[in-house]
N, CA, C and O atoms as CSV, one atom per row, in Angstrom:
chain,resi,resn,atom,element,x,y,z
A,1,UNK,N,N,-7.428,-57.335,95.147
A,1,UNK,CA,C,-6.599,-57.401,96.309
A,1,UNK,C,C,-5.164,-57.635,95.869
A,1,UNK,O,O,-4.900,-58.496,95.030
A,2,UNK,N,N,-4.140,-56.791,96.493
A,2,UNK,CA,C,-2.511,-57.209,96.013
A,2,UNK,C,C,-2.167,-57.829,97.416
A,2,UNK,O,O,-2.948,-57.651,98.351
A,3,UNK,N,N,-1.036,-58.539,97.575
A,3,UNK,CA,C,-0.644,-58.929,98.357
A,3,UNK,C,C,1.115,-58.986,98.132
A,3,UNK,O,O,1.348,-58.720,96.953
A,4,UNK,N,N,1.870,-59.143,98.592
A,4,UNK,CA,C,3.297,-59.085,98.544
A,4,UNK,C,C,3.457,-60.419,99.029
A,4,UNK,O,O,3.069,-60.798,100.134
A,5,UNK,N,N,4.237,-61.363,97.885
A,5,UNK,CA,C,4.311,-62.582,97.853
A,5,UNK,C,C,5.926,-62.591,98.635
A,5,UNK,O,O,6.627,-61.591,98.789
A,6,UNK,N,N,6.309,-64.165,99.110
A,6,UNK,CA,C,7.083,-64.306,99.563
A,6,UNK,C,C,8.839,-63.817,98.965
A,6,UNK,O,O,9.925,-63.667,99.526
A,7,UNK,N,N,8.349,-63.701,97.595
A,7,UNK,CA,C,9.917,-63.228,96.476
A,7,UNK,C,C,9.423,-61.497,96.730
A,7,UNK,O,O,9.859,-60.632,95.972
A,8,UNK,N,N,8.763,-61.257,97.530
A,8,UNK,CA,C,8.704,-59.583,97.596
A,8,UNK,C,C,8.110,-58.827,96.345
A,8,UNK,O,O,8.212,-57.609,96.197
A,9,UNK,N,N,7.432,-59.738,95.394
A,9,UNK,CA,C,7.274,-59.397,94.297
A,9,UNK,C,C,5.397,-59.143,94.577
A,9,UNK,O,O,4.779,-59.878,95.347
A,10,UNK,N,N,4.816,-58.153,93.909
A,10,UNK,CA,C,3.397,-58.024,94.260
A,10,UNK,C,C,2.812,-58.896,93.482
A,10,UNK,O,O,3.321,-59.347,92.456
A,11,UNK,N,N,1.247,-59.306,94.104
A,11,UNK,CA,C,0.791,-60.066,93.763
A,11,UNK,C,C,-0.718,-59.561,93.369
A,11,UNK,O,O,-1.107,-58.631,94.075
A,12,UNK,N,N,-1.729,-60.058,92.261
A,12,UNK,CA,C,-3.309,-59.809,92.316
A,12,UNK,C,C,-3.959,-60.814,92.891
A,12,UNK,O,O,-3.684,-61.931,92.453
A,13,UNK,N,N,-4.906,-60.728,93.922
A,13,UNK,CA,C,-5.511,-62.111,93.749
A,13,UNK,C,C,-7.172,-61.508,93.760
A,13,UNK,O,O,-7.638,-60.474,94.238
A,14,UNK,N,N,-7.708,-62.458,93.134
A,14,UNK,CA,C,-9.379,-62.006,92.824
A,14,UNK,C,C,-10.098,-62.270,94.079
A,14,UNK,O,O,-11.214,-61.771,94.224
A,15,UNK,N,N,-9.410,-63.243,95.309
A,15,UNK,CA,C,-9.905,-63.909,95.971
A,15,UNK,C,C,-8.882,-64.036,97.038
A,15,UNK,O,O,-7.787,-64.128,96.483
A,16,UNK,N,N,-8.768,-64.078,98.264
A,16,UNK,CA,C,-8.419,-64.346,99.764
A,16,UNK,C,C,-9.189,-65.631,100.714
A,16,UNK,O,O,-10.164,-65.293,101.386
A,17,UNK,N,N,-8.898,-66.572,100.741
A,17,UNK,CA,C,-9.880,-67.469,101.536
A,17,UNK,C,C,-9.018,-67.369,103.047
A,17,UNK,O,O,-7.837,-67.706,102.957
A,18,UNK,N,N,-9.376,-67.048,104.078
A,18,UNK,CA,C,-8.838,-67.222,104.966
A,18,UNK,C,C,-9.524,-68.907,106.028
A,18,UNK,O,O,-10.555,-68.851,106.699
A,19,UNK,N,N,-8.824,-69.947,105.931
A,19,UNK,CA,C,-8.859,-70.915,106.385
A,19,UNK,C,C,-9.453,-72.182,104.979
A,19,UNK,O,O,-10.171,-72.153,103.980
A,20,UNK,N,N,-8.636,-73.133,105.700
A,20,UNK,CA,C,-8.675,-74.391,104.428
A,20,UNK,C,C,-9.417,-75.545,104.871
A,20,UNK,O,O,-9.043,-76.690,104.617
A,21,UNK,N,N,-10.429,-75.284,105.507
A,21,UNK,CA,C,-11.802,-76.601,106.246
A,21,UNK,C,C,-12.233,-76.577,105.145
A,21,UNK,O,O,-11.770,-76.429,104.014
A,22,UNK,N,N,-13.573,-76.804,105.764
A,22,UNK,CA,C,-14.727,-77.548,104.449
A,22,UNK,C,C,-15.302,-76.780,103.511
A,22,UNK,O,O,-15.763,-77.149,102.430
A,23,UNK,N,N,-15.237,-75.136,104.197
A,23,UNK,CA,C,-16.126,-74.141,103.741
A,23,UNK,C,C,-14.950,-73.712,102.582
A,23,UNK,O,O,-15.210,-73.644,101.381
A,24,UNK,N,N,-13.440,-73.401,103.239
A,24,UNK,CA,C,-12.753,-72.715,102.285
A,24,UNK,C,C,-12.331,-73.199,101.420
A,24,UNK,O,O,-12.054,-72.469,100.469
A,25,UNK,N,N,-12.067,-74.677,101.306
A,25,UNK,CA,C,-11.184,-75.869,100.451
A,25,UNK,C,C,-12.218,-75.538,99.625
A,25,UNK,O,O,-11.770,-75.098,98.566
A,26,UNK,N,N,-14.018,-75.572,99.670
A,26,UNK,CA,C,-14.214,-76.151,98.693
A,26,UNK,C,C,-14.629,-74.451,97.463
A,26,UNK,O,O,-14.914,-74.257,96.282
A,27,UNK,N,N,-14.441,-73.741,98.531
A,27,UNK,CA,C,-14.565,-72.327,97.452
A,27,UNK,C,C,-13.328,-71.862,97.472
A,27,UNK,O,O,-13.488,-70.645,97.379
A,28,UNK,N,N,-12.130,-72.085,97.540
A,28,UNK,CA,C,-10.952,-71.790,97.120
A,28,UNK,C,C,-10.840,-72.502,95.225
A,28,UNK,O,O,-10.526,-72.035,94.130
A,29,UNK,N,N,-11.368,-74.010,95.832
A,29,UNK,CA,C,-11.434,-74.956,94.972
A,29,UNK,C,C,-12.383,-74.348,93.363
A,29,UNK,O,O,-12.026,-74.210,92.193
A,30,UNK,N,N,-13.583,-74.139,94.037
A,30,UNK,CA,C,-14.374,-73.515,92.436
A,30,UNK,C,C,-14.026,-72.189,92.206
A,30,UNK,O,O,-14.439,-71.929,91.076
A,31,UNK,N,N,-13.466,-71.187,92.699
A,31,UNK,CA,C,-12.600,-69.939,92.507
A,31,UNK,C,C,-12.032,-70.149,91.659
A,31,UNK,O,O,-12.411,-69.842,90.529
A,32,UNK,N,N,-10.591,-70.924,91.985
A,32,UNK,CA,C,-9.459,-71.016,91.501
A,32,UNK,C,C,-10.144,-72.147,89.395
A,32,UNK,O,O,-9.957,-71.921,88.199
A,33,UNK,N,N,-10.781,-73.073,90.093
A,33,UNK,CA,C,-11.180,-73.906,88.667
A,33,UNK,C,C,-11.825,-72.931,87.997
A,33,UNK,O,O,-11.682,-73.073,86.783
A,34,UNK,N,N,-12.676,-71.711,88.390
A,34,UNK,CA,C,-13.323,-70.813,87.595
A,34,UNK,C,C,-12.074,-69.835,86.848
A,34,UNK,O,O,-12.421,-68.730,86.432
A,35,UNK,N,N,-11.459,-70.017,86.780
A,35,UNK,CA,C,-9.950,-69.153,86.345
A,35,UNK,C,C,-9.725,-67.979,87.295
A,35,UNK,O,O,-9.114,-67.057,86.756
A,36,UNK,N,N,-10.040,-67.788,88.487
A,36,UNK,CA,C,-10.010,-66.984,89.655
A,36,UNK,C,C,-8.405,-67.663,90.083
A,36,UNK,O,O,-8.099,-68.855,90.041
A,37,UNK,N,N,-7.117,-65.962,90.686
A,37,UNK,CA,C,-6.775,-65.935,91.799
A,37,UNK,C,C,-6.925,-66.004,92.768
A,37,UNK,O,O,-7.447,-65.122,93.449
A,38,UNK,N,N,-6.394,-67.409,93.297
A,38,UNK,CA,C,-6.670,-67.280,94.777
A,38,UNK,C,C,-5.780,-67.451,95.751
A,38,UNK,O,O,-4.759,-68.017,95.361
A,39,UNK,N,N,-5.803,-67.108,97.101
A,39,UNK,CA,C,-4.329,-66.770,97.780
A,39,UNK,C,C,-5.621,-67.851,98.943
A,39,UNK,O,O,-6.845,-67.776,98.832
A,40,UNK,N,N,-5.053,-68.533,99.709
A,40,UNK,CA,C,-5.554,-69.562,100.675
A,40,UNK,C,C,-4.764,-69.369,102.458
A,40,UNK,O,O,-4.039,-70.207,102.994
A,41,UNK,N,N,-5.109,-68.306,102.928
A,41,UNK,CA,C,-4.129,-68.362,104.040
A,41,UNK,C,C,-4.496,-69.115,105.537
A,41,UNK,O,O,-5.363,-68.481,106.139
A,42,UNK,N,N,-4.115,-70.086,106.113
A,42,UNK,CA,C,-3.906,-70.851,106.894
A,42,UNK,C,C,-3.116,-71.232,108.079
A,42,UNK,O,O,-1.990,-71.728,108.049
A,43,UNK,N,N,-3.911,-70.914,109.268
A,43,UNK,CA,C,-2.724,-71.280,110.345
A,43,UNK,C,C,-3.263,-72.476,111.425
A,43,UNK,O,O,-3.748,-72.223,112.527
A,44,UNK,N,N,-3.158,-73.213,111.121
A,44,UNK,CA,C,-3.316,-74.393,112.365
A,44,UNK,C,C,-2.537,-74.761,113.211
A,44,UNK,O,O,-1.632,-74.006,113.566
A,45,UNK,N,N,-2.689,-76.034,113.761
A,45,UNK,CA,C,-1.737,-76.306,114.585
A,45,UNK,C,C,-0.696,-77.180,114.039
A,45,UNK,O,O,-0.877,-78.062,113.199
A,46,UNK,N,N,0.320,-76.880,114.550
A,46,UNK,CA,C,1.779,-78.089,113.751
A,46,UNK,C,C,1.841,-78.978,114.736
A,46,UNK,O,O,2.028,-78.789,115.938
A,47,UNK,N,N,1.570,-80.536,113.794
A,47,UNK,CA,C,1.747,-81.520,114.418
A,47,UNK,C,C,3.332,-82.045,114.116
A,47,UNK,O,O,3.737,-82.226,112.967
A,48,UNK,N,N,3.923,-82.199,114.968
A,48,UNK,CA,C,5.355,-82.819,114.449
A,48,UNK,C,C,4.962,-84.341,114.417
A,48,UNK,O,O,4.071,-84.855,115.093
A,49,UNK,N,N,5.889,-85.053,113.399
A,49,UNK,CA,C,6.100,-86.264,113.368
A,49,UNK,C,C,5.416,-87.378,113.875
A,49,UNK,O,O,5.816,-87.474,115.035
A,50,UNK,N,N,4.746,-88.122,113.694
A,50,UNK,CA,C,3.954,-89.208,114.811
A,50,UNK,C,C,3.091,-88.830,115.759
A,50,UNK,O,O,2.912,-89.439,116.814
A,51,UNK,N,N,2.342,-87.478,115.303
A,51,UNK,CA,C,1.696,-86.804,116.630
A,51,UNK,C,C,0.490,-86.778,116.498
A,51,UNK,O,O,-0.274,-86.438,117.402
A,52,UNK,N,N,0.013,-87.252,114.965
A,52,UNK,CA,C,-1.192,-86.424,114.580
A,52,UNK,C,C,-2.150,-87.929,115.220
A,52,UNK,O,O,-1.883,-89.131,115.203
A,53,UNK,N,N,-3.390,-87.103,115.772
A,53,UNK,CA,C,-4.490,-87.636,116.532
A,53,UNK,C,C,-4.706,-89.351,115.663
A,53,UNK,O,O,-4.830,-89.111,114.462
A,54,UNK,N,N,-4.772,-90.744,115.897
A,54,UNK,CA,C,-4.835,-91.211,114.827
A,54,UNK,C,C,-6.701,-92.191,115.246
A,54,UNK,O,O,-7.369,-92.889,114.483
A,55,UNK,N,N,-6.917,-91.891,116.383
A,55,UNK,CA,C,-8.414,-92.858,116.982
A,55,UNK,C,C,-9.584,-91.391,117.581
A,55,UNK,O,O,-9.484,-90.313,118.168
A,56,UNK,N,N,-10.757,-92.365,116.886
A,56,UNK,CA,C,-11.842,-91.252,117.233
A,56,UNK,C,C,-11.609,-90.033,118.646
A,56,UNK,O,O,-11.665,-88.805,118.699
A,57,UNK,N,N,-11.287,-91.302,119.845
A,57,UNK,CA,C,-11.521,-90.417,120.914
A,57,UNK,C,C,-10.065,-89.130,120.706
A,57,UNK,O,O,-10.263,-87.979,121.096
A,58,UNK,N,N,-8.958,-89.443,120.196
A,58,UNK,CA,C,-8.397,-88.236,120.298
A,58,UNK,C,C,-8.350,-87.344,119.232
A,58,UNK,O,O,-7.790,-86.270,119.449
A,59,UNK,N,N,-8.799,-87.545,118.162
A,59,UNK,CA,C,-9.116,-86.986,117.269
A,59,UNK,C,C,-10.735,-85.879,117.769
A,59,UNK,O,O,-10.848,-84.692,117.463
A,60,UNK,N,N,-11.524,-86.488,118.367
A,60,UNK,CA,C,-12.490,-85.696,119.008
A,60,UNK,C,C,-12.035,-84.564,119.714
A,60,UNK,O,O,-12.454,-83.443,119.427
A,61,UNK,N,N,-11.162,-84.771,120.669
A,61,UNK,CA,C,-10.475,-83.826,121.628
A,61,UNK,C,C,-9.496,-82.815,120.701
A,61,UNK,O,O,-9.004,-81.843,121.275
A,62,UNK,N,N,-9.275,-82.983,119.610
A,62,UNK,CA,C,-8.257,-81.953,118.850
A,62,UNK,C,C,-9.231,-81.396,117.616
A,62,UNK,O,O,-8.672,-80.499,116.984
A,63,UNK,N,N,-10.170,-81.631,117.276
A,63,UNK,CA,C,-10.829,-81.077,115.905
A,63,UNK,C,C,-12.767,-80.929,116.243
A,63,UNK,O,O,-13.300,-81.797,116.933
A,64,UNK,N,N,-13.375,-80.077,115.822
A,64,UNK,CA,C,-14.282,-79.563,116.068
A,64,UNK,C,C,-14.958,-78.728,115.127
A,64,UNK,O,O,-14.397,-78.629,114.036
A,65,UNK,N,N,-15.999,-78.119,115.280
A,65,UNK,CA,C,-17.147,-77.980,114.218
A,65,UNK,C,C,-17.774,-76.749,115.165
A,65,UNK,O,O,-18.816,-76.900,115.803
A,66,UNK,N,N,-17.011,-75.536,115.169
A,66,UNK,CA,C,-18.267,-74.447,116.224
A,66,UNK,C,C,-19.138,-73.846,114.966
A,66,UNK,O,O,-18.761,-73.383,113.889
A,67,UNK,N,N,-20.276,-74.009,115.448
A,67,UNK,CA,C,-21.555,-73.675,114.470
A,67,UNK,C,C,-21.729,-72.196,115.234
A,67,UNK,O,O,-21.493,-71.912,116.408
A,68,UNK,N,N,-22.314,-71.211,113.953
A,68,UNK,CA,C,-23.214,-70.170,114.853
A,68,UNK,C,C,-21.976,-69.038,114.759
A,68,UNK,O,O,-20.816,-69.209,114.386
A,69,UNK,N,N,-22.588,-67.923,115.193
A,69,UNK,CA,C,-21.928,-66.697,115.102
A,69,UNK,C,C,-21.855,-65.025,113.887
A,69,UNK,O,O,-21.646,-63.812,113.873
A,70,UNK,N,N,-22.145,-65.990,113.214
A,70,UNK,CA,C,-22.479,-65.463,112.202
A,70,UNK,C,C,-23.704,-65.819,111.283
A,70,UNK,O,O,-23.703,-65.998,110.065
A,71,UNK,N,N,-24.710,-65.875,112.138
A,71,UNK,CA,C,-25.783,-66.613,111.530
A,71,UNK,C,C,-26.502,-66.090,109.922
A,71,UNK,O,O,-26.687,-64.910,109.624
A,72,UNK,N,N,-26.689,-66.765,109.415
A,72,UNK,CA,C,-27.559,-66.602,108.154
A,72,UNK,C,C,-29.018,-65.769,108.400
A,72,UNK,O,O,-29.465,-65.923,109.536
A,73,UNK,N,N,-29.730,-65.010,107.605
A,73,UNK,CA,C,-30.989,-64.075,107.826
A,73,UNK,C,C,-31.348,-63.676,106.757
A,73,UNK,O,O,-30.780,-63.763,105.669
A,74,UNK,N,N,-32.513,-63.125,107.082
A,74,UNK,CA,C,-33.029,-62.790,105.798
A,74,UNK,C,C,-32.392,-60.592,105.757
A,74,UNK,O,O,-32.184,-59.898,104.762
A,75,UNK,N,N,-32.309,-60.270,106.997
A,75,UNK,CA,C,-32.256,-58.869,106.806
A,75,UNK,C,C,-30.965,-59.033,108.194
A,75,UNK,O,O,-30.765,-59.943,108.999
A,76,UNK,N,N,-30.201,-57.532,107.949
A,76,UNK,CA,C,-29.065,-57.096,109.477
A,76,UNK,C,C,-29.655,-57.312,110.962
A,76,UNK,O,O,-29.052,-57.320,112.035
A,77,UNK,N,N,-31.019,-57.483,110.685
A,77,UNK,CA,C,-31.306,-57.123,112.424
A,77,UNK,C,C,-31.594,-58.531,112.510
A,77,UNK,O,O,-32.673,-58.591,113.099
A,78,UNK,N,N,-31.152,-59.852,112.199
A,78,UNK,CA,C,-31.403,-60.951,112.589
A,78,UNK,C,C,-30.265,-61.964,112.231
A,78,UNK,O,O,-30.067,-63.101,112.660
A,79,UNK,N,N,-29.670,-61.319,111.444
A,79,UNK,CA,C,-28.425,-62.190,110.973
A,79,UNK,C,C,-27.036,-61.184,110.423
A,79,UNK,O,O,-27.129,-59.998,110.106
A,80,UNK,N,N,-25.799,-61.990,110.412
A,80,UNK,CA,C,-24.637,-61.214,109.621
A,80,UNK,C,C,-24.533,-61.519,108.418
A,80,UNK,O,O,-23.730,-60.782,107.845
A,81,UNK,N,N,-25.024,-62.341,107.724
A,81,UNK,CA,C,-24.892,-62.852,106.000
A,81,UNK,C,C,-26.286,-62.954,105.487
A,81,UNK,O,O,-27.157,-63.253,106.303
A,82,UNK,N,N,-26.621,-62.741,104.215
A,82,UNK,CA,C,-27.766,-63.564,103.430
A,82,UNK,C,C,-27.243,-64.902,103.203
A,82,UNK,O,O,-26.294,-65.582,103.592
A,83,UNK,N,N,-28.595,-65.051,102.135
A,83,UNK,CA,C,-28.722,-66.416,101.986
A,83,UNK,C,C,-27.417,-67.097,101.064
A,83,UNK,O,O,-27.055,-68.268,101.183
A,84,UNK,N,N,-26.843,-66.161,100.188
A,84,UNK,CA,C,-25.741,-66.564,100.114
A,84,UNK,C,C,-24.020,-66.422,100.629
A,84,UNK,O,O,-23.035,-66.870,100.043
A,85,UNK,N,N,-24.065,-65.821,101.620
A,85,UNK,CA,C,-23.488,-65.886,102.387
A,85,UNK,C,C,-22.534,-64.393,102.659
A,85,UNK,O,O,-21.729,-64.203,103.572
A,86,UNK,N,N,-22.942,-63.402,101.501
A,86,UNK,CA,C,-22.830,-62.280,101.644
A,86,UNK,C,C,-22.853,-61.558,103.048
A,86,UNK,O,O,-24.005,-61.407,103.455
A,87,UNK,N,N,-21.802,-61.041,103.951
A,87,UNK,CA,C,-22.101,-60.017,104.562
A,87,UNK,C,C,-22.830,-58.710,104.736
A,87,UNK,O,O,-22.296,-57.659,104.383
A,88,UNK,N,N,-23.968,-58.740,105.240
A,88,UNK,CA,C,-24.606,-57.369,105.144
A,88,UNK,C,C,-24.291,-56.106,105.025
A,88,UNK,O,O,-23.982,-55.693,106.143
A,89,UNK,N,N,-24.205,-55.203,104.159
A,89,UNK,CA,C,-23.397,-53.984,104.290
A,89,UNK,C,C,-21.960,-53.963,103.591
A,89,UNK,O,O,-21.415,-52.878,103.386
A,90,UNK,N,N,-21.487,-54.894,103.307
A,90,UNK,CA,C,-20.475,-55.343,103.108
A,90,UNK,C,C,-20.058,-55.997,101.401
A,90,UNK,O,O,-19.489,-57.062,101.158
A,91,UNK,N,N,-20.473,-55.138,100.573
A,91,UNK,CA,C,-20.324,-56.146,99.387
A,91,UNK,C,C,-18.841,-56.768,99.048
A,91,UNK,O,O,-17.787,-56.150,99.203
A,92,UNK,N,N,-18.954,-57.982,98.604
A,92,UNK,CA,C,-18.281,-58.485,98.062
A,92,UNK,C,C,-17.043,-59.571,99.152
A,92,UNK,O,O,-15.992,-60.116,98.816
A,93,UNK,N,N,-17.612,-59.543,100.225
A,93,UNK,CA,C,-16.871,-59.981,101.677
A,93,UNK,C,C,-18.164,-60.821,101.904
A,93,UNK,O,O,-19.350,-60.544,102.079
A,94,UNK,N,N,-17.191,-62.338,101.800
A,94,UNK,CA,C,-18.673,-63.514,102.019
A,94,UNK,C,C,-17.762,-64.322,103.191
A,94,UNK,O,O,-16.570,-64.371,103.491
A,95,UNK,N,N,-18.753,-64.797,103.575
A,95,UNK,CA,C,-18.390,-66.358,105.247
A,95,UNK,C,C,-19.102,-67.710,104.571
A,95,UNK,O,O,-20.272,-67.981,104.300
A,96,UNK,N,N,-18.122,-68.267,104.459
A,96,UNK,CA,C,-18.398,-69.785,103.641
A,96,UNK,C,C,-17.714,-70.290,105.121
A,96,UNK,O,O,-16.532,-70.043,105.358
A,97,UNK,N,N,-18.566,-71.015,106.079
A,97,UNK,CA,C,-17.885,-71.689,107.353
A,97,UNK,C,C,-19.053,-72.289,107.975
A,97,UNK,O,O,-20.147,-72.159,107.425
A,98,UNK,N,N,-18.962,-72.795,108.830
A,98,UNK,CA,C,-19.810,-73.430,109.747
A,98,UNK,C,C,-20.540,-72.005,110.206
A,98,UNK,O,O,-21.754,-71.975,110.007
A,99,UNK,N,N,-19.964,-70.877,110.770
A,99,UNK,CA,C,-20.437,-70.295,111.960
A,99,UNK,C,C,-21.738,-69.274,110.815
A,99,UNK,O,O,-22.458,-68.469,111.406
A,100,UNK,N,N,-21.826,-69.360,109.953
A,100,UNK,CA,C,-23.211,-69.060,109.103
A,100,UNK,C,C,-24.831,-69.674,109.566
A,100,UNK,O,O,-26.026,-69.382,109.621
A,101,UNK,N,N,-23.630,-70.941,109.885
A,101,UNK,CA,C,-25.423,-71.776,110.208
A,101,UNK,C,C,-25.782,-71.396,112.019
A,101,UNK,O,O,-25.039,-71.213,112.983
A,102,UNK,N,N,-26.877,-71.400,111.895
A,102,UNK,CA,C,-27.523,-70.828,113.605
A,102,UNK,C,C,-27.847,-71.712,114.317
A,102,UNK,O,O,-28.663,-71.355,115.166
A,103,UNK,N,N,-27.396,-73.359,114.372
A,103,UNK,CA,C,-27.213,-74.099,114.989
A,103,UNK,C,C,-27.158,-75.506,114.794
A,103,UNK,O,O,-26.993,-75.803,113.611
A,104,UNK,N,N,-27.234,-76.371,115.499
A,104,UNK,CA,C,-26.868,-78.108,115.072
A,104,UNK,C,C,-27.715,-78.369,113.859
A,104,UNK,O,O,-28.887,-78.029,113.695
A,105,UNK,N,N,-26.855,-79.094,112.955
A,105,UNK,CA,C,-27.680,-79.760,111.478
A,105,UNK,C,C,-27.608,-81.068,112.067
A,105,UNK,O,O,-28.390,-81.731,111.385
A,106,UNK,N,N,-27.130,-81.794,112.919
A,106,UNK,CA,C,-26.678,-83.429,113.091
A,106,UNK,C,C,-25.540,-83.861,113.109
A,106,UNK,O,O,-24.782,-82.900,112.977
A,107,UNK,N,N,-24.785,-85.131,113.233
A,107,UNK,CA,C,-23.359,-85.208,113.813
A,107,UNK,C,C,-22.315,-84.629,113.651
A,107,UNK,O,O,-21.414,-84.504,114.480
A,108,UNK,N,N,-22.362,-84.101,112.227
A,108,UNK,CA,C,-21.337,-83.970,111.742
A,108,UNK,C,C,-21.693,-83.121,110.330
A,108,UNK,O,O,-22.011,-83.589,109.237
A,109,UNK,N,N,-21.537,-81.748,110.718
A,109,UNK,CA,C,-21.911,-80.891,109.680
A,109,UNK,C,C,-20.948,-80.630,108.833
A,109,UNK,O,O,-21.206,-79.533,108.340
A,110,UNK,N,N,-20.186,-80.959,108.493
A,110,UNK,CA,C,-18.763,-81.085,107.027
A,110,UNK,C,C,-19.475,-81.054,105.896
A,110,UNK,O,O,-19.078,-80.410,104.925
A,111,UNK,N,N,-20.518,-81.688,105.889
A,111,UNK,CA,C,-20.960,-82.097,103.987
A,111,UNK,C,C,-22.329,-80.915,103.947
A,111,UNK,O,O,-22.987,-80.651,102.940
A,112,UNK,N,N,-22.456,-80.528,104.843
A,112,UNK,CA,C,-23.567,-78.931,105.127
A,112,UNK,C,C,-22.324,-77.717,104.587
A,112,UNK,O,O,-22.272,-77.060,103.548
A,113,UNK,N,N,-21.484,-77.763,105.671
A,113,UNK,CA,C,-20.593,-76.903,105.123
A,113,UNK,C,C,-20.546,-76.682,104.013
A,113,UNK,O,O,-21.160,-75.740,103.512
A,114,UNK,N,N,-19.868,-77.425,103.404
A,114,UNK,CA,C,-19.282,-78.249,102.406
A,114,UNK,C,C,-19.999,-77.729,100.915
A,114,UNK,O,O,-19.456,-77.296,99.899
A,115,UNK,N,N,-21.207,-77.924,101.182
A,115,UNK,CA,C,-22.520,-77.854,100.450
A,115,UNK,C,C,-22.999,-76.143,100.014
A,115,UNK,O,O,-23.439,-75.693,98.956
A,116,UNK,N,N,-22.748,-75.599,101.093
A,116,UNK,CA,C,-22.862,-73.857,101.828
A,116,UNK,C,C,-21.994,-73.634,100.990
A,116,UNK,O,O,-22.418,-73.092,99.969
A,117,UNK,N,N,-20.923,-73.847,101.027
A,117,UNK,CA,C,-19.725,-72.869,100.573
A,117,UNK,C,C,-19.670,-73.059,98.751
A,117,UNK,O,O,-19.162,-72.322,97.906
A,118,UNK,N,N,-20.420,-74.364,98.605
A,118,UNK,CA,C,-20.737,-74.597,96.921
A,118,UNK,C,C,-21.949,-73.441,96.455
A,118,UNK,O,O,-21.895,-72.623,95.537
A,119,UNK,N,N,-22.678,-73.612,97.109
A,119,UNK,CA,C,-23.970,-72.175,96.952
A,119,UNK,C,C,-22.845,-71.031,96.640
A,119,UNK,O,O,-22.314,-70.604,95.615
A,120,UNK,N,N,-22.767,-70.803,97.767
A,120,UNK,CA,C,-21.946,-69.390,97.406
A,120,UNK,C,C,-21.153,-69.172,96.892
A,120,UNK,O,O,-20.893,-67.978,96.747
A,121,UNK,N,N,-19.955,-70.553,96.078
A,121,UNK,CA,C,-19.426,-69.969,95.371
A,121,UNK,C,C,-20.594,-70.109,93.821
A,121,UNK,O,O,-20.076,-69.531,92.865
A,122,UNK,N,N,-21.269,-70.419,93.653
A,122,UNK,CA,C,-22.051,-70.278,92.558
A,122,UNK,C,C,-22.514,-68.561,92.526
A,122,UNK,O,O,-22.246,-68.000,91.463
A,123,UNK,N,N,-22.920,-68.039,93.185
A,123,UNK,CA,C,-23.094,-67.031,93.684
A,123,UNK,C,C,-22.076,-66.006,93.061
A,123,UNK,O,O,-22.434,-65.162,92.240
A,124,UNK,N,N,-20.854,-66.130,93.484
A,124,UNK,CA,C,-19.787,-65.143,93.738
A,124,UNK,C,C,-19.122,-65.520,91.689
A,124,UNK,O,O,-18.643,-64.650,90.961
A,125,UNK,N,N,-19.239,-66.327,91.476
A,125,UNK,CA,C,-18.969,-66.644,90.035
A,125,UNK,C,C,-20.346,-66.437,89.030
A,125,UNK,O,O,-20.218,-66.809,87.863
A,126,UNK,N,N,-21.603,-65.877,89.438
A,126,UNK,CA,C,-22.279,-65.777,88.623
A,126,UNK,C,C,-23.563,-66.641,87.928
A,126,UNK,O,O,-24.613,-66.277,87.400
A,127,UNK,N,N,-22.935,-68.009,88.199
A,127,UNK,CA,C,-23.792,-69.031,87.785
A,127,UNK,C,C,-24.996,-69.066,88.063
A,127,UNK,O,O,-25.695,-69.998,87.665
């Protein structure tokens, strides 16, 4: 993948993570330590100054966990990824995110994520 970096100058990267949660931090993370390019692109919300959520209840109301959508399967007619998170049809285009899994793991699926996106990058590096 090239990309045209901000000095207008082209760029290679081996790797594109689009979003920096649990799934992408942590396979941006073994990418990049595997001697992999990686470009991390990210758009959230801008908190200015003194804004950011700092107690459960409003922190609940601003951050979230949508599971599902892209569920995991064994074949296309039941899911969009295998077991490692490969897109069907699609080589080399993987979903390291929540929306892989096909529904609630328990309170707080971050360290599932988290966990998912370590599989697959084992996967995508060979190991």
């Amino acid at each position: 993948m090239v990309g045209q970096g901000r000095t207008g100058v082209s760029e290679h990267f081996d790797a594109v993570i689009v979003g920096s949660g649990f799934g992408g931090s942590v396979m941006a993370y073994r990418l990049a330590e595997a001697g992999k390019h990686v470009c991390v692109l990210e758009r959230g919300k801008a908190y200015p100054p003194g804004s950011f959520p700092r107690t459960p209840d409003k922190m609940g109301k601003n951050f979230f966990h949508p599971l599902g959508g892209c569920p995991m399967a064994s074949s296309p007619q039941y899911g969009v990824v295998d077991a490692f998170g490969e897109v069907f049809g699609h080589p080399g285009l993987y979903i390291a995110d929540g929306s892989v899994m096909p529904g609630p793991v328990g309170p707080n699926p971050s360290l599932t994520i988290a966990a998912l996106a370590d599989r697959f990058a084992d996967r995508i590096l060979g190991a």
